[in-house]
C-alpha positions as CSV (number, residue, x, y, z in Angstrom):
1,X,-4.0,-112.7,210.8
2,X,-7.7,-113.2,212.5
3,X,-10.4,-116.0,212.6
4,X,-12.4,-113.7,210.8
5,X,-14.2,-112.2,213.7
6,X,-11.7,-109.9,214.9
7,X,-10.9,-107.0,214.1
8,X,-7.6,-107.0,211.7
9,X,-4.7,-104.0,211.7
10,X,-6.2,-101.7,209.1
11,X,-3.8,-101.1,205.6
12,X,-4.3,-98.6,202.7
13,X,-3.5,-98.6,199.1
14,X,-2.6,-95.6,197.2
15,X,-2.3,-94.9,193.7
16,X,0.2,-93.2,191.8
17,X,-2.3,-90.6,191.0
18,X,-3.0,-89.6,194.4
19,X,-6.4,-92.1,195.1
20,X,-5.9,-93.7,198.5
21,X,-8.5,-96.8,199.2
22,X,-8.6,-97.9,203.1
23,X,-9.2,-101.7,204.3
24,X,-7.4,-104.2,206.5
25,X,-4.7,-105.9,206.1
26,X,-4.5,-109.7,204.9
27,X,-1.6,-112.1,204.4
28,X,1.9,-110.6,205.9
29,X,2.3,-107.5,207.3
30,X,4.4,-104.3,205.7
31,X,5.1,-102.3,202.5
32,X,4.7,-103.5,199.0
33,X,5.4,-101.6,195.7
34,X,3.7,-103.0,192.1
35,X,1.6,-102.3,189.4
36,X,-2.4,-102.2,190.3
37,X,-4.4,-104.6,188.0
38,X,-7.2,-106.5,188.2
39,X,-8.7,-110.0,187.3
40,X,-12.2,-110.4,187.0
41,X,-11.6,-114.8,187.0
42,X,-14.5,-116.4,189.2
43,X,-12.1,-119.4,190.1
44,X,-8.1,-119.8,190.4
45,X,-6.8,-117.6,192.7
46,X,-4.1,-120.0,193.6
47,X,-3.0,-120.2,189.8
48,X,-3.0,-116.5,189.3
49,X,-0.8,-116.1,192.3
50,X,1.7,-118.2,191.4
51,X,1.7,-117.4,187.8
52,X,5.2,-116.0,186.7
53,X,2.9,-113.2,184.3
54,X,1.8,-111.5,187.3
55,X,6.2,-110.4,188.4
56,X,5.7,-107.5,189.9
57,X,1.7,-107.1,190.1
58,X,-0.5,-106.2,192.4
59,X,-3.6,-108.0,191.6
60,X,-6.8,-107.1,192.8
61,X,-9.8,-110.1,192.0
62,X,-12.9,-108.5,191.1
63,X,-15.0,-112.0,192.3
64,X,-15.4,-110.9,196.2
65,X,-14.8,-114.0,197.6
66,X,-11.5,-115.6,197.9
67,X,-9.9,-118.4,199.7
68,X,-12.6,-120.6,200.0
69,X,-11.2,-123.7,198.9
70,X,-7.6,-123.3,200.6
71,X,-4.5,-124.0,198.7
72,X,-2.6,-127.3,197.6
73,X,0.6,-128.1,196.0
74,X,-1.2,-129.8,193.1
75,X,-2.9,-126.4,191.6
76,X,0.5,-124.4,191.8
77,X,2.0,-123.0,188.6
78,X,5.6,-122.0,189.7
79,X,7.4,-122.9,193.4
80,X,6.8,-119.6,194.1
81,X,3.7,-116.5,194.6
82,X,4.5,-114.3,191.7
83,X,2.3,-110.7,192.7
84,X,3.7,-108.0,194.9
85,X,0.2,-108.2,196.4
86,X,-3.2,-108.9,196.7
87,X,-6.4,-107.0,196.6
88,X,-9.7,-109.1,197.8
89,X,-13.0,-107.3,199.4
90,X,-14.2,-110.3,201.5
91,X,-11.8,-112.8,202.8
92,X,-13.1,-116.5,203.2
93,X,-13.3,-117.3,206.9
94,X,-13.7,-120.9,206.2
95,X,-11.9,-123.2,203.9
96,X,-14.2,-126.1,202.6
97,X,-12.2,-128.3,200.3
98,X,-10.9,-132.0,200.5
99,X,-8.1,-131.0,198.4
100,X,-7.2,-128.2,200.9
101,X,-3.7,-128.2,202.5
102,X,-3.5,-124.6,203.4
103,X,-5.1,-121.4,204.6
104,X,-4.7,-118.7,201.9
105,X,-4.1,-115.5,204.7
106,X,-1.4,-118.3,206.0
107,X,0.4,-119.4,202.8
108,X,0.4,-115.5,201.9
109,X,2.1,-114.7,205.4
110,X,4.5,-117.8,204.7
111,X,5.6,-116.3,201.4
112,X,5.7,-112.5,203.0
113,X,3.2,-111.3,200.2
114,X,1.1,-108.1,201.9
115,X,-2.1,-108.2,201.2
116,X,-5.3,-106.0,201.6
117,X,-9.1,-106.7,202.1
118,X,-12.0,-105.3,203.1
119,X,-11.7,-102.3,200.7
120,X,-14.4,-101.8,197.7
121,X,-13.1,-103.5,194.7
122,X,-16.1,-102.6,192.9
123,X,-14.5,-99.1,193.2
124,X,-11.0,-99.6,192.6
125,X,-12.0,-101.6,189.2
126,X,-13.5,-98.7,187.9
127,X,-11.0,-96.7,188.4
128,X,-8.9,-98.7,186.9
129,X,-10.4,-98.6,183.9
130,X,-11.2,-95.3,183.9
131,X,-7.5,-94.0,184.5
132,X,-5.6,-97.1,183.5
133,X,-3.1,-99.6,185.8
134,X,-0.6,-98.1,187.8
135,X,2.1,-98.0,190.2
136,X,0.6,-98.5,193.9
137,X,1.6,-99.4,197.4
138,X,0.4,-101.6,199.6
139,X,1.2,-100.3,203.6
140,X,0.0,-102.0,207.0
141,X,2.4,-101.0,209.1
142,X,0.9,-97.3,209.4
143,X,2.9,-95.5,207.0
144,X,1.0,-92.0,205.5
145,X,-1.0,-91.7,202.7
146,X,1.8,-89.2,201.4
147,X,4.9,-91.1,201.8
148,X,2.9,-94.4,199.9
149,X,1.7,-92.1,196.8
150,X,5.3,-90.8,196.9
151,X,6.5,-94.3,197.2
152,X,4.2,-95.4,194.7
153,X,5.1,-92.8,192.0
154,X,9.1,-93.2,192.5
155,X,8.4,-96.9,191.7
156,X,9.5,-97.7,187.8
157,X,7.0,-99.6,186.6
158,X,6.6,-102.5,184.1
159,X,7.1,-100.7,180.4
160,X,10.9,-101.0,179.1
161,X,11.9,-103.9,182.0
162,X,12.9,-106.9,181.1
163,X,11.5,-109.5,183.9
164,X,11.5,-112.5,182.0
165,X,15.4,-112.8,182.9
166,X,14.3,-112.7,186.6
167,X,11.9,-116.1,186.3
168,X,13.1,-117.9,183.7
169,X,15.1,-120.9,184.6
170,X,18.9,-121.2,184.6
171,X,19.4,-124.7,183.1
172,X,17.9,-126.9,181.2
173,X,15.4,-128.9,182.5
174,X,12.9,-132.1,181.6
175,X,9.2,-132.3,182.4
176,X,7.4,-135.1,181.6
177,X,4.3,-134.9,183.9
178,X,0.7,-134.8,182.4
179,X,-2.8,-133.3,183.6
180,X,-3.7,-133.9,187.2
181,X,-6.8,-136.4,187.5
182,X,-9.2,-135.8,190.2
183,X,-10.9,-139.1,190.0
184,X,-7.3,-140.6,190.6
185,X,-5.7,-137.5,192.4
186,X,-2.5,-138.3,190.4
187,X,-0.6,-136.6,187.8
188,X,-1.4,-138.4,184.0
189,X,2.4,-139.8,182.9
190,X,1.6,-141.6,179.2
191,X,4.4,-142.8,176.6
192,X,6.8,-139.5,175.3
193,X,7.9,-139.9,171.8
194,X,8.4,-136.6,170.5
195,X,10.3,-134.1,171.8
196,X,9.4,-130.4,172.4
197,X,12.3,-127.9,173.4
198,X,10.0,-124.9,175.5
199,X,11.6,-121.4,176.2
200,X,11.0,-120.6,179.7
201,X,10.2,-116.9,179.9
202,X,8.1,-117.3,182.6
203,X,6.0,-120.5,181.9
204,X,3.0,-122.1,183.5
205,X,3.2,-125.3,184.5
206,X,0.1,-126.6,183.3
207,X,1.6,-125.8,179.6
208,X,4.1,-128.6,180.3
209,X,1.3,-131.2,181.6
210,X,-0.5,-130.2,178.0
211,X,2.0,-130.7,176.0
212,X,3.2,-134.3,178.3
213,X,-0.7,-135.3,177.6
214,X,0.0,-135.8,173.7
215,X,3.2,-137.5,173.7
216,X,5.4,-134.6,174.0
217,X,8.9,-134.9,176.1
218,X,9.7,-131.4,177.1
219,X,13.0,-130.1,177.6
220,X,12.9,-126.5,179.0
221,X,15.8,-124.0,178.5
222,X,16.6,-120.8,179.8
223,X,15.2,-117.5,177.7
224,X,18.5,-116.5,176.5
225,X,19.4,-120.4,175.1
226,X,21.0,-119.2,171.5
227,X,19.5,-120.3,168.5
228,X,22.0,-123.0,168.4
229,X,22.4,-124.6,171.4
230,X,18.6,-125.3,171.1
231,X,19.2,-126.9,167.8
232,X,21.8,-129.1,169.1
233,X,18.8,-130.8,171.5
234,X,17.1,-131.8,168.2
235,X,13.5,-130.5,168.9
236,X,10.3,-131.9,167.0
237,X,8.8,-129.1,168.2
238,X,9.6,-125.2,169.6
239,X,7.4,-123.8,172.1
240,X,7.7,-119.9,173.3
241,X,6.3,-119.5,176.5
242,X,4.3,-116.3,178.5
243,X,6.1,-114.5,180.8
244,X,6.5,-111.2,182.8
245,X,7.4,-107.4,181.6
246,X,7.9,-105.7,178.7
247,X,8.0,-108.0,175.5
248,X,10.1,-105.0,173.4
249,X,13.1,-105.3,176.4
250,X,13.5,-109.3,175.7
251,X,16.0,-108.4,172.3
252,X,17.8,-111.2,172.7
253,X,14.9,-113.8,172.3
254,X,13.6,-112.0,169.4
255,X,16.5,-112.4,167.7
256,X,17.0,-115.9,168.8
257,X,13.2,-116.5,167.8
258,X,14.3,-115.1,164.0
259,X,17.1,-117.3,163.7
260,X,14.5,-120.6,164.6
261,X,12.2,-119.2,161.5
262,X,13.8,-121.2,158.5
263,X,14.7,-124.4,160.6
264,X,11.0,-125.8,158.9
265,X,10.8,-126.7,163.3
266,X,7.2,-126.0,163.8
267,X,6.3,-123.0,166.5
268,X,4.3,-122.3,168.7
269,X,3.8,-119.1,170.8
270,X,1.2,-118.3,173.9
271,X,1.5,-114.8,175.3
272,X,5.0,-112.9,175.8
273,X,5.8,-115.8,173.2
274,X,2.8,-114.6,171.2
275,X,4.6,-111.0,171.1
276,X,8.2,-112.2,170.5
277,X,7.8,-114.2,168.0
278,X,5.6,-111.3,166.4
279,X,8.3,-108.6,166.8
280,X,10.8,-111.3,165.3
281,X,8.3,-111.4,162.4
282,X,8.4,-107.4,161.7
283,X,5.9,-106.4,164.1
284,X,6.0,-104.5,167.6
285,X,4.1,-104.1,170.8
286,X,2.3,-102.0,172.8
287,X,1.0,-101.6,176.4
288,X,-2.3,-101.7,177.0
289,X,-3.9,-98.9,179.2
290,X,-5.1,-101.7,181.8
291,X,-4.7,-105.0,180.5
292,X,-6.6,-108.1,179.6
293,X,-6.6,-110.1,182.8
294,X,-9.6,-112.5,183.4
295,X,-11.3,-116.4,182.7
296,X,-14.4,-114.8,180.2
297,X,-12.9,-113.0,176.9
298,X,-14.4,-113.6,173.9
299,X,-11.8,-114.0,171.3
300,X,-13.1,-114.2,167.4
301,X,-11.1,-117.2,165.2
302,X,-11.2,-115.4,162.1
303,X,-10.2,-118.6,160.1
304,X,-13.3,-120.3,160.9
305,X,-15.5,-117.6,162.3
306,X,-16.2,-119.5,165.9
307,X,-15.9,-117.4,169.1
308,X,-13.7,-118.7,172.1
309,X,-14.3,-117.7,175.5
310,X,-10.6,-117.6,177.0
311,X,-8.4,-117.0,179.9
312,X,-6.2,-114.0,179.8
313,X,-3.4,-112.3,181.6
314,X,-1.6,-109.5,179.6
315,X,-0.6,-105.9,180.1
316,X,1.1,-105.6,175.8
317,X,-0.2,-106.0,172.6
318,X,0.5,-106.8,169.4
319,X,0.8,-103.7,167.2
320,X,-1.8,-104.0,164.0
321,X,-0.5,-102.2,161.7
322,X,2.6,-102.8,159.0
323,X,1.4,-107.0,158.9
324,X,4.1,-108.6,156.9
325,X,2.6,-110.3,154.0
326,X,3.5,-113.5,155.3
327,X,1.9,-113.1,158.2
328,X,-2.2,-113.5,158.7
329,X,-3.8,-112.6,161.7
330,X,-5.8,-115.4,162.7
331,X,-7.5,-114.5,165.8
332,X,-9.2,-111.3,167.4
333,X,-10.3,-110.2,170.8
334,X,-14.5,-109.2,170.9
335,X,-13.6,-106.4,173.3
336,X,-11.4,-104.0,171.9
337,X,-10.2,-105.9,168.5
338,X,-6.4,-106.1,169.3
339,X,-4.4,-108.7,167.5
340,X,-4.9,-112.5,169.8
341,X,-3.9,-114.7,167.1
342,X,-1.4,-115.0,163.8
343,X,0.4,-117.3,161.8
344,X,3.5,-117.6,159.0
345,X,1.4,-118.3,156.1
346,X,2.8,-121.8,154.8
347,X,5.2,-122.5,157.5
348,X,3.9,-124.6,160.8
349,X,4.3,-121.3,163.1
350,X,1.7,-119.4,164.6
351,X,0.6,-118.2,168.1
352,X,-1.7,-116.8,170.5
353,X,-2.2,-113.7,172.9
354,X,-4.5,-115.8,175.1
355,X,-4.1,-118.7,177.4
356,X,-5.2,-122.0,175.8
357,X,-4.0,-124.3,178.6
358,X,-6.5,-122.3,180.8
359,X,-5.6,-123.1,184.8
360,X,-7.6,-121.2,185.7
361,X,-10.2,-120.7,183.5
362,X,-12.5,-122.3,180.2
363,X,-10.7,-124.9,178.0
364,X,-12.3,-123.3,174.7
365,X,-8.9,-123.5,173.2
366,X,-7.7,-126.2,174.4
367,X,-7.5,-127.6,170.5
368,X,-4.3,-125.4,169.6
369,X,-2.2,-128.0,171.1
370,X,-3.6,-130.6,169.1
371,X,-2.7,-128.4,165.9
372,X,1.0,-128.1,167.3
373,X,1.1,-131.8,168.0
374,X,-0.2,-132.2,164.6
375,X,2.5,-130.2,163.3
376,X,4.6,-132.0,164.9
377,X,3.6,-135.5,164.4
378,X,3.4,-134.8,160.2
């Protein structure tokens, strides 16, 4: 690490496709294999990075400042940093925030996550989106441009791996903390009356506090809890969380998912649990040539004809074609028009491909868990 004056060891990226960026190196030092993608959020760099969505990523922020306002234990969204790396093109030197406990370069090189900066995002976005996300490799510890894109295209990638196994809890667990209150700076704890059982394929943590902040005890179980044994906890409500990899690899919670469908339990899905509960409906996925990652996408709610600027952190997508006739799609994204919304017509289930609890990012949609709560509460 530096002060920000000095100069730092230099590091390199390289693509799968041959491309080789040069920069410095930030956070710990060494060789890191994932999958190149980029968020263009303004705020939140300490959610993203400890977001279980981003297993195995290599995330490069297209806002070029980062670390800023330091990091505290308050804004984390799992106990642990989820990329394989981070891309940033101008490191803060300073951090300025009274909620600050930590240097981001320092809490990087405490977790061992490489890191690169000083390279031109600008650039590597575009290519990106030109060519599509893809296997790359992180080195600052002066391995060659040849052995990295070697590296780099031996690595296996995200499509057909099932990572939700690899974050998901292994036991059932309670939550029953709320938002975090700045005024206060203490977590919100009101009366729980009803009782939400949430599938942990990779959750956020700051789905829990919304669902805690209407009344909702939550009791999360591991992503291969059978139909049954989630029963048995008598549930108000079932929530399917988002989560890492390849939705078409998690089998077994689509056929759990199916099995939940006539219980008359309401349902509700946000991202991977968005595409399982789809494919348990009919439907099937896809992956996206390079994601919807970012805190400003306009999604269209076709039910009421409002826009929603959203948060968003995907790499799959819902399929639109074959729709079940049970099935309506409810919600659209304004950039490309893939699927970001459906429902079971007549039954209290429905989901969405987007983020609604935000963390980072606008709380547009911050209504859907009202709609599950009133589900719920009916």
């Amino acid at each position: 690490m530096t002060d920000g004056t000095s100069r730092r060891d230099s590091a390199i990226l390289a693509l799968a496709d041959g491309r080789v960026f040069h920069g410095e190196a930030y956070g710990a030092r060494g060789v890191t294999v994932g999958e190149v993608c980029f968020n263009t959020s303004l705020t939140g760099y300490q959610e993203i990075l400890t977001d279980p969505s981003y297993t195995d990523q290599i995330m490069t922020f297209t806002y070029p400042h980062i670390g800023n306002v330091g990091i505290n234990d308050a804004d984390m969204e799992a106990d642990t940093v989820s990329v394989r790396g981070l891309i940033i093109r101008a490191p803060a030197r300073i951090t300025s925030n009274y909620r600050s406990e930590n240097h981001l370069e320092a809490w990087l090189a405490e977790r061992n996550v490489v890191g690169l900066c000083d390279i031109d995002t600008r650039a590597l976005v575009r290519h990106l989106r030109d060519h599509g996300a893809q296997n790359g490799v992180i080195a600052s510890n002066g391995m060659s441009e040849e052995d990295a894109i070697a590296m780099a295209r031996q690595w296996e990638g995200l499509e057909g791996r099932d990572l939700v196994g690899q974050v998901s809890c292994q036991k059932v667990k309670s939550w029953d903390i709320g938002s975090y209150h700045l005024v206060t700076t203490s977590f919100h704890t009101p009366e729980l009356k009803k009782h939400v059982v949430a599938f942990d394929f990779g959750c956020k943590r700051n789905i829990f506090r919304k669902l805690v902040d209407r009344g909702l005890r939550v009791s999360i179980v591991p992503a291969n809890t059978s139909a049954a044994d989630v029963l048995a906890l008598q549930p108000d409500g079932i929530f399917l969380s988002n989560g890492p990899g390849d939705p078409a690899a998690v089998t077994y919670a689509v056929d759990t998912i199916r099995k939940l469908l006539d219980s008359n339990i309401p349902i509700f899905g946000i991202c991977m649990g968005h595409q399982l509960l789809s494919q348990s409906l009919g439907m099937s996925t896809f992956k996206l040539k390079f994601g919807h990652r970012g805190g400003n996408h306009p999604v269209k709610d076709l039910t009421t004809g409002k826009v929603e600027i959203t948060s968003q952190n995907h790499g799959f997508a819902v399929v639109d074609a074959d729709i079940p006739a049970h099935v309506e799609i409810t919600h659209r994204s304004l950039f490309d028009g893939t699927v970001e919304g459906l429902k079971v017509k007549n039954k209290p289930i429905f989901s969405v491909q987007y983020h609604p609890e935000a963390s980072p990012g606008p709380h547009d949609a911050d209504y859907l868990f009202d709609r599950f709560n009133d589900f719920i509460q009916a």
